[in-house]
NUVODO-552162 format. One record per residue (C-alpha): x, y, z. Coordinates in steps of 0.25 Angstrom, whole numbers, plus 2048, in hexadecimal, padded with zeros to 3 digits. Layout:
<rs>
XYZ
...
</rs>
This chain:
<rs>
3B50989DE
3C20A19DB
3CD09E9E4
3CC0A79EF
3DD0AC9F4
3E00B3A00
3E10C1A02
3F10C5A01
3FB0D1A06
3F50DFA03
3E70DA9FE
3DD0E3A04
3D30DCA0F
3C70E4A0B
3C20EC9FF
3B40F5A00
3AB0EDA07
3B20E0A06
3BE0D7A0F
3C50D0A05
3C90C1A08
3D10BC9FD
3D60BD9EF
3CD0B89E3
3D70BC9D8
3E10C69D1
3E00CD9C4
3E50D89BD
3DB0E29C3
3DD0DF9D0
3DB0D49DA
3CC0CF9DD
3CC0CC9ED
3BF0C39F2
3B70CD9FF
3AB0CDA06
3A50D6A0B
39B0D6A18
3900D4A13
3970C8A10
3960C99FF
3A30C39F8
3AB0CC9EC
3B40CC9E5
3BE0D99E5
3C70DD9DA
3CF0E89DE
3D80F09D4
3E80ED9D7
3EE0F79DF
3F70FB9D2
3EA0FE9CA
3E41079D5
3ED1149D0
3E910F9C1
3DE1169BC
3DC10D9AF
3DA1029B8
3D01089C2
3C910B9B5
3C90FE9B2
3C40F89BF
3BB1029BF
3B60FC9B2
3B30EF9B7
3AC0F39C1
3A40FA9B7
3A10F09AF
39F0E59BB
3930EE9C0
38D0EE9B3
38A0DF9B3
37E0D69B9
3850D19C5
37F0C49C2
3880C09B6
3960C79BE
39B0CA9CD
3920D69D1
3990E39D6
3980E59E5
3A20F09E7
3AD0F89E3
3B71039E5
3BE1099D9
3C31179DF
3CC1129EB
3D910E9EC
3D50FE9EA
3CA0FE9E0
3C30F29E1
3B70E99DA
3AE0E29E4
3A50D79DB
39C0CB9DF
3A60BE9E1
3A20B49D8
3A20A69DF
3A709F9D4
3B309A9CA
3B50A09BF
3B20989B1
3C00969AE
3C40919BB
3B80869B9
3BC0829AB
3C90809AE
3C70799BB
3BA0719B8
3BC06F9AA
3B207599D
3A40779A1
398070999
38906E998
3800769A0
38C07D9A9
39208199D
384088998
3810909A4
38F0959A4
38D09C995
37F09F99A
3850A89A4
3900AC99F
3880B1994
37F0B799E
38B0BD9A4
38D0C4997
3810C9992
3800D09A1
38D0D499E
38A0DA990
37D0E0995
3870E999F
38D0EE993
3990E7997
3A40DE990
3AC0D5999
3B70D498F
3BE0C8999
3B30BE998
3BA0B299A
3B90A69A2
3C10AB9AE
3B80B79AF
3A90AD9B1
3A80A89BF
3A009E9C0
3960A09CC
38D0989D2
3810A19CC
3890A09BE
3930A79B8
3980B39B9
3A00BD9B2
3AB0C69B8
3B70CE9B7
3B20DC9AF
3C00E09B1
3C20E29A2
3B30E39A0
3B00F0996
3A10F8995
39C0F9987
39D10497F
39210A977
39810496C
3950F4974
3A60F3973
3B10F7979
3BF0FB974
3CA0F597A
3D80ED979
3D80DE97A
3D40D9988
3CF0CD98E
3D30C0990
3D90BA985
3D20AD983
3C70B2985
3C70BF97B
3BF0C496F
3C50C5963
3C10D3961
3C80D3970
3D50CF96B
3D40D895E
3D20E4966
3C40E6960
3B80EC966
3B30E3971
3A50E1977
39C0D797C
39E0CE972
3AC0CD977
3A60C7983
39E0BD97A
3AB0B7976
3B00B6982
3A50B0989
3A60A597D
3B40A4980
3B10A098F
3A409798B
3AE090984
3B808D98C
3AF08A998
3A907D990
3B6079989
3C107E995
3C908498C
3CA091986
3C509597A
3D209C973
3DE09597B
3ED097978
3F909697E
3FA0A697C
3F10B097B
3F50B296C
3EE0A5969
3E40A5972
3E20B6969
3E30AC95C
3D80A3960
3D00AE964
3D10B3958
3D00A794E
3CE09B954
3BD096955
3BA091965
3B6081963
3A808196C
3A2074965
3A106E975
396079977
38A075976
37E07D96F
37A088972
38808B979
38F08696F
38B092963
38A09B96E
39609C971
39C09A965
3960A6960
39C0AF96B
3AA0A8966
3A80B0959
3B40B6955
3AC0C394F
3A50CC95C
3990CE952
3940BF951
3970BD95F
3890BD967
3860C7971
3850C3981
3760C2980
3770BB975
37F0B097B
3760AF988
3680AF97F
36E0A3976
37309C983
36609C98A
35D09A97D
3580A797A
3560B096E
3630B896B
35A0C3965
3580CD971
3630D097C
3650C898A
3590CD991
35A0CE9A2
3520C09A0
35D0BA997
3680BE9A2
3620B89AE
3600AA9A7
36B0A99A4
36F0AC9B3
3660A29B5
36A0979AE
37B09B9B1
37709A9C1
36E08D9C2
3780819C0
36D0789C7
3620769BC
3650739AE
36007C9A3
35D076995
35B07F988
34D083983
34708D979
34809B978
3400A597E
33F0A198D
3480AD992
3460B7988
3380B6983
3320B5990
33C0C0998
33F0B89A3
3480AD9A8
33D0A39AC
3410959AE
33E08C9A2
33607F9A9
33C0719A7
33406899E
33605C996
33605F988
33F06197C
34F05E97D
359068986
35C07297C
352078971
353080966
34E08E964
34A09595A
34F0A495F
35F09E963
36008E961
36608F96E
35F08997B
35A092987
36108F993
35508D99E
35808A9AA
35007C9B0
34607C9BD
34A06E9C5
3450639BF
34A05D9B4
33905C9AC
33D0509A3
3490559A0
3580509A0
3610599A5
36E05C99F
37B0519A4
38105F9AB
3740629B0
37805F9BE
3840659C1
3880719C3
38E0799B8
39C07F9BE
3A40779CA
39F0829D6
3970819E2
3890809E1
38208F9E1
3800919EF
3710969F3
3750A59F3
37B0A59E5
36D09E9E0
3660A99E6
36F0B69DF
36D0AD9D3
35C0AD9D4
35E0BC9D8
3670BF9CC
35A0B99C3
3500C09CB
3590CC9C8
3590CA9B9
3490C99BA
3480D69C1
3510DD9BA
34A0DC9AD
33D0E19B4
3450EC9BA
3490EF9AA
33A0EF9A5
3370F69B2
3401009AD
33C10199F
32D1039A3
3341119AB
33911599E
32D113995
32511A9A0
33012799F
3391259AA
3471229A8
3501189A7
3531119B5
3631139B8
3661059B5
3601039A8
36610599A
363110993
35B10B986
35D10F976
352116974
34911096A
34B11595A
34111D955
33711894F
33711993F
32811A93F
32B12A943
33112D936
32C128929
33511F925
343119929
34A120921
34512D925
34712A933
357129930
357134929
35413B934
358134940
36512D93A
362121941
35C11393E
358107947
3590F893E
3560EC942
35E0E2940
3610D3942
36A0CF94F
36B0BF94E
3710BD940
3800BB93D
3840C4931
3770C892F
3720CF93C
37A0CE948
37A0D6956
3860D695E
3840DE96A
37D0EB965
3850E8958
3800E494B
3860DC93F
3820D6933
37E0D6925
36F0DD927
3770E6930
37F0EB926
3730EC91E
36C0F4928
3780FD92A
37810091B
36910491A
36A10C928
377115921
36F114914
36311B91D
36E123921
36C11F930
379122937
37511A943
36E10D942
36B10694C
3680F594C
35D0EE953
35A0E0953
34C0DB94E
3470CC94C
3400C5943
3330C9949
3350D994E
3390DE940
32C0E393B
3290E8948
3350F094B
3330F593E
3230F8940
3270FF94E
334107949
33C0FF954
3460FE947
34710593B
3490FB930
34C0EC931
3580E392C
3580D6933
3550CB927
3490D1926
3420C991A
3370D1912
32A0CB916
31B0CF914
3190D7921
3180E5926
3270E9923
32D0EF917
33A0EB912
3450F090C
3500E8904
3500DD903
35F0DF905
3620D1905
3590C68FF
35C0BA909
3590AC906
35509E90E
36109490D
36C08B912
37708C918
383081919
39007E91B
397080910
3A007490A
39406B910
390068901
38306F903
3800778F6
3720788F5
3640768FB
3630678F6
36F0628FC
36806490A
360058908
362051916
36B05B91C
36806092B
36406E929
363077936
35407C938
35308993F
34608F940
348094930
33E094925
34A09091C
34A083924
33D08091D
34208590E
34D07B90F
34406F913
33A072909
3440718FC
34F064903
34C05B90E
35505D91A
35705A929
353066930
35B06993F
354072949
35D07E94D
35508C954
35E09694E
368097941
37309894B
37008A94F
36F087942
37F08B940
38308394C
37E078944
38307A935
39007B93D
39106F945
38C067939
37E06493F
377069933
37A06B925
372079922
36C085926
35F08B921
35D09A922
35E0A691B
36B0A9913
36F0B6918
36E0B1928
3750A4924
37F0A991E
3800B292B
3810A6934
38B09E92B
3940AB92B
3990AC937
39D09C93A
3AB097933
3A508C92D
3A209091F
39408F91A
38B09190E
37D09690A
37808C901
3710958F8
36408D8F8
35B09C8FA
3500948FE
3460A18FE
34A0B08FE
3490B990D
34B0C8907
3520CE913
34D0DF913
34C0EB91C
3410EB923
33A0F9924
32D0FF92A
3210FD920
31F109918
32C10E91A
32F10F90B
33911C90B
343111912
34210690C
34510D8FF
351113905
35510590B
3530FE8FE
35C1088F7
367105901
3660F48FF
3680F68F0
3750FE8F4
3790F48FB
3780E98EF
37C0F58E5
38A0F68ED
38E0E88F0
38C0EB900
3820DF901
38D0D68FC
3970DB904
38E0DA910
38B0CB90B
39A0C890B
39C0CD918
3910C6920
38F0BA91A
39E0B7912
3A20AB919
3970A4914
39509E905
3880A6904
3840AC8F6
37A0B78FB
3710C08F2
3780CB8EE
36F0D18E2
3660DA8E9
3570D58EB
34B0DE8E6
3480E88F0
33B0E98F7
3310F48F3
32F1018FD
3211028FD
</rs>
C-alpha cells in the first residue's frame, strides 16, 4: 500500500465530489491527493499544478490522459470516476488501487519466482493486450507504473500514453523511462505497440531477477545497453523464458505482438487475436492466488470460446507440449489437488499483500462475468448488423469484406479495374511471413508485393490464412491469390510459380562438426510435429526429442538440448536468422516442397501473368537479393535457378 502523507499548507480540501485526506504522491503533472467521496468509494486525484493551469499545451496533455485512460477495460487499470478539465484546478479522479506498485515489491521483498511470477506476466500481458486493443500505447510501461492489487496487477499512469494513428505508430521525440525504452524509443523512430512489448519484457525481467534489465551508472550506458547489449533471462523458466526474450528483440518487427504474448502465456494458438475469452483468463488466472494452476494443451480457451475451468485430474506431468505453440495453457485448478502434486510455491501467496478481502473477490468474479457478457453483447450486435440495422455506438466499425473475385473473371481482371488485391499470407514465420500488429514482413511478403504491383495493384492489402483455409479462402474469394509456403499438391487449387523450390532438411549450429545427413547418427534431433522428422529417421538412426512447435525447437538447438533441427529449408533458415548464434542448412534436401501462388481453379489469364512476374524476378537477380536479405546470416545455400513453372490450364 503506498504511503499515504498528510495533506499540507494551500492543498485544497475537496475536489468535484470528493474530500481529500492525504497525499499519495508528486509528479511532474501535478500532485495525486487520496479522497472519498460520500458514497464512500476511495480515488485517487491528480490535479494539474497551479503553473500548468494557464499553459495550454499541458491542459492538452492532461486532457490526453484522460483520453486514453477512458479508453481501457478498467479491469487491467484504475477506472475513471470523474474529472474536471475546464476549471481553474483541472483534476483526474481514478479508482485507487490497493496495492504496491511492482517496484516497490522487488526492491523490498526481493525477485519474484514460480507461480507468483507467472501470474504477474499473465496479467501484465493481459493488461497490455487490453491496452492495445484501446488503441493505446503506454509508452511508460515500467515497473513503477504496475500496481500489484489484490485482484492482480494493474497498469497506470497514461500520462505520456499516445492513441494510435492510422498508421498503428506514432511519431514523436524520445520519451519514456530510460531503463525501460525501446530502441526505436531512443532512436527517435516510429513507435507503437511493439514499443510496449519491449518494455513489458524489460519489467518481466527485472521482477524475476530484481535488477534492471539495461543498468548503468548513467543514462548513456544504460542507452548503450539498450542498444547492444542481449538481456540474460536463462533463470526463466519455459515458456516465460522465450517469451520474453522475444519481446527483448532489439528489431520492433520480430517482437510479438500483446496478444501474442497472452496466447503463448496461456497455452494457446497465436494464429488469431486475443479474443474477449482470452482476456478474461487471463484475469482469471492474475487474480486467483489461492489454487495452483499447471500448463495443459491448447484449445481450452480458444476453441471452445469461453473461460471454463479445466477439471483437475491425475494424468501426464505439469506441463505438456502443444502442437499449435509448445507453450502450456495456464488453467486455473478447482480445490482439490486429483492425484496431483502441486507446485513448492503452490501455497503461498504470490506478492507480500493482504489477503483479497471478500469485496475484491467479488469485483473479480464480476469482471469475469463482464468479459462473458460482453462477447454476447458483440454477437448480439453483429446479428443487428447482418439483419440491416446499424452498428451499436460502442462497436467498431468493421473493414468491409473484399469483393469477391468470383464476380470478375479472373484476378487479374479484377485489379484491372478495381486496383486492389487482397493475399493471404503467413503470420507465424520469422523471415518468411511475419505479422507485427497490422504490419507484414518477410520473404513471401516481398513476393506478394512484387506480384500484386506486377498485377498493377496500387493497394494490396495482407490477410492471414493457415494451412487448412487456403483452398477455402480462395474457393470463396475471401483472398485473391495465396503466398503462405503453399506447396503444389493434387487438390482443387491452381498454382502459379513455383517461385521457390524448398526442400526438407537440417539445420545446426554451425562449427558443431555436422556436415551431412550421416553424421546424425545418435544425435538428439528435436521432433516437432514435421513430416521431415520421419525423412531423417528413415535414412540415419537418431534420438528424437518431442517439442510442439519449431520455436521450441530453437530454444532447444540453442541451449544445447538437441543437435538438429528437421524442417523445411526456407522456414529454417527463417528461425536460424534472427538468433545470434550462427547456424547452418545442412544441405541434405531430403525431398523437394515447391512453394507457388495459389490461385482460384480455372483462373488461367492470372496464373500466366503471375508466372510471367516469378521468371522476372529470377531474370533480374531480385530473388537472390531477397535471399540475402532474409536469410544472410545463415550458411544456407538456397535454390536460385529458377524451377520449371507450373502449366495454366
Amino acid at each position: 500500500m503506498p504511503q499515504i502523507s498528510p495533506l499540507m499548507a494551500g492543498d485544497p480540501t475537496h475536489l468535484g465530489s470528493f474530500r481529500l485526506s492525504g497525499r499519495i504522491g508528486e509528479g511532474g503533472q501535478g500532485i495525486v491527493y487520496l479522497g472519498v467521496n460520500e458514497e464512500g468509494e476511495r480515488a485517487a486525484i491528480k490535479l494539474l499544478h497551479v503553473k500548468f493551469s494557464g499553459d495550454t499545451i499541458a491542459r492538452s496533455r492532461f486532457a490526453r490522459e484522460l483520453k486514453a485512460a477512458q479508453r481501457v477495460a478498467s479491469f487491467c487499470t484504475a477506472r475513471v470516476i470523474e474529472a474536471d478539465l475546464d476549471g481553474d484546478t483541472p483534476y483526474i479522479a481514478s479508482e485507487y488501487i490497493d496495492g504496491r506498485s511492482l517496484r516497490e515489491i522487488v526492491e523490498t521483498d526481493g525477485p519474484i519466482s514460480g507461480t507468483a511470477l507467472d501470474r504477474l506476466a499473465i496479467g501484465a500481458a493481459t493488461a497490455l493486450t487490453a491496452i492495445h486493443h484501446a488503441q493505446i500505447v503506454h509508452r511508460d510501461f515500467k515497473p513503477d507504473n504496475v500496481l500489484i492489487a489484490a485482484d492482480g496487477p494493474r497498469v497506470v499512469d497514461f500520462g505520456i500514453a499516445r492513441i494510435i494513428d492510422s498508421t498503428g505508430t506514432i511519431t514523436s521525440r524520445a520519451i519514456g523511462t530510460p531503463a525501460y525504452m525501446a530502441p526505436e524509443q531512443i532512436a527517435g523512430d516510429d513507435i507503437g505497440p511493439y514499443t510496449d512489448v519491449f518494455s513489458w519484457g524489460a519489467t518481466i525481467a527485472f521482477a524475476a531477477t530484481g535488477q534492471a534489465a539495461f543498468e548503468g551508472k548513467s543514462i548513456a550506458t544504460v542507452l548503450n545497453r539498450i542498444l547492444n547489449h542481449e538481456v540474460d533471462v536463462g533463470m526463466l523458466p519455459e515458456p516465460l523464458r522465450g517469451v520474453v526474450r522475444s519481446a527483448l528483440a532489439k528489431t520492433a518487427a520480430e517482437r510479438p505482438s500483446a496478444d501474442q504474448i497472452l496466447l503463448r502465456l496461456l497455452g494457446q494458438s497465436t494464429g488469431v487475436g486475443a479474443s474477449t475469452a482470452v482476456l478474461t483468463r487471463g484475469v482469471q488466472v492474475a487474480s486467483d492466488d489461492t489454487t495452483p494452476f499447471r500448463r495443459v494443451s491448447a484449445g481450452s480457451i480458444t476453441d471452445k470460446g469461453s473461460a471454463s475451468l479445466v477439471p483437475a485430474h491425475s494424468g501426464p506431468s505439469a506441463q505438456e507440449e502443444t502442437p499449435a505453440t509448445g507453450q502450456g495453457a495456464v488453467t486455473v485448478m478447482p480445490g482439490g489437488s486429483g492425484g496431483m502434486t502441486p507446485p513448492p510455491d503452490a501455497g503461498r501467496e504470490p506478492y507480500p499483500m493482504t489477503a483479497p478481502s471478500g469485496p475484491v473477490r467479488r469485483r473479480a468474479k464480476l469482471w469475469i462475468a463482464f468479459g462473458t457478457a460482453l462477447a454476447l453483447v458483440a454477437a448480439a450486435a453483429a446479428a443487428l448488423a447482418l439483419n440491416g440495422w446499424p452498428p451499436l455506438a460502442f462497436q467498431e466499425e468493421r473493414e468491409p469484406s473484399p469483393e469477391p473475385t468470383k464476380s470478375f473473371a479472373s484476378v487479374a481482371d479484377k485489379v484491372a479495374q478495381t486496383k486492389e488485391i487482397v493475399i493471404g499470407v503467413k503470420g507465424d514465420l520469422p523471415g518468411v511471413g511475419l505479422q507485427n500488429g497490422e504490419d507484414f514482413q518477410g520473404f513471401e511478403i516481398e513476393i506478394a508485393r512484387r506480384v500484386a504491383e506486377g498485377l498493377g495493384a496500387e493497394r494490396t492489402r495482407f490477410v492471414r490464412v493457415s494451412r487448412d483455409d487456403r483452398p477455402m479462402g480462395l474457393a470463396e474469394g475471401r483472398v485473391d491469390l495465396v503466398v503462405a509456403t503453399f506447396a503444389i499438391d493434387e487438390g482443387p487449387t491452381q498454382f502459379a510459380g513455383p517461385y521457390y523450390l524448398a526442400h526438407r532438411d537440417v539445420l545446426v549450429r554451425a562449427g558443431s562438426g555436422i556436415d551431412s545427413i550421416e553424421d546424425l547418427k545418435g544425435k538428439r534431433v528435436c521432433a516437432p510435429n514435421s513430416p521431415s522428422v520421419g525423412e531423417v529417421q528413415d535414412r540415419v538412426k537418431v534420438k528424437p526429442v518431442p517439442a510442439g512447435n519449431m520455436a521450441l525447437c530453437m530454444d532447444k538447438l540453442r541451449n544445447d538440448e538437441v543437435d538438429a533441427i528437421p524442417g523445411e529449408d526456407l522456414i529454417l533458415a527463417g528461425f536460424a536468422n534472427r538468433e545470434n548464434l550462427r547456424y547452418k542448412v545442412l544441405g541434405a534436401k531430403l525431398s523437394n516442397e515447391r512453394y507457388a501462388v495459389g490461385i482460384r481453379n480455372g483462373d488461367a489469364k492470372t496464373c500466366k501473368a503471375v508466372n510471367g512476374i516469378i521468371a522476372d524476378l529470377y531474370r533480374t537477380g531480385a530473388l537472390k537479393q531477397l535471399m540475402s536479405k532474409y536469410f544472410g546470416k545463415v550458411e544456407f545455400k538456397p535454390e536460385l535457378e529458377q524451377p520449371a513453372m507450373e502449366t495454366c490450364g
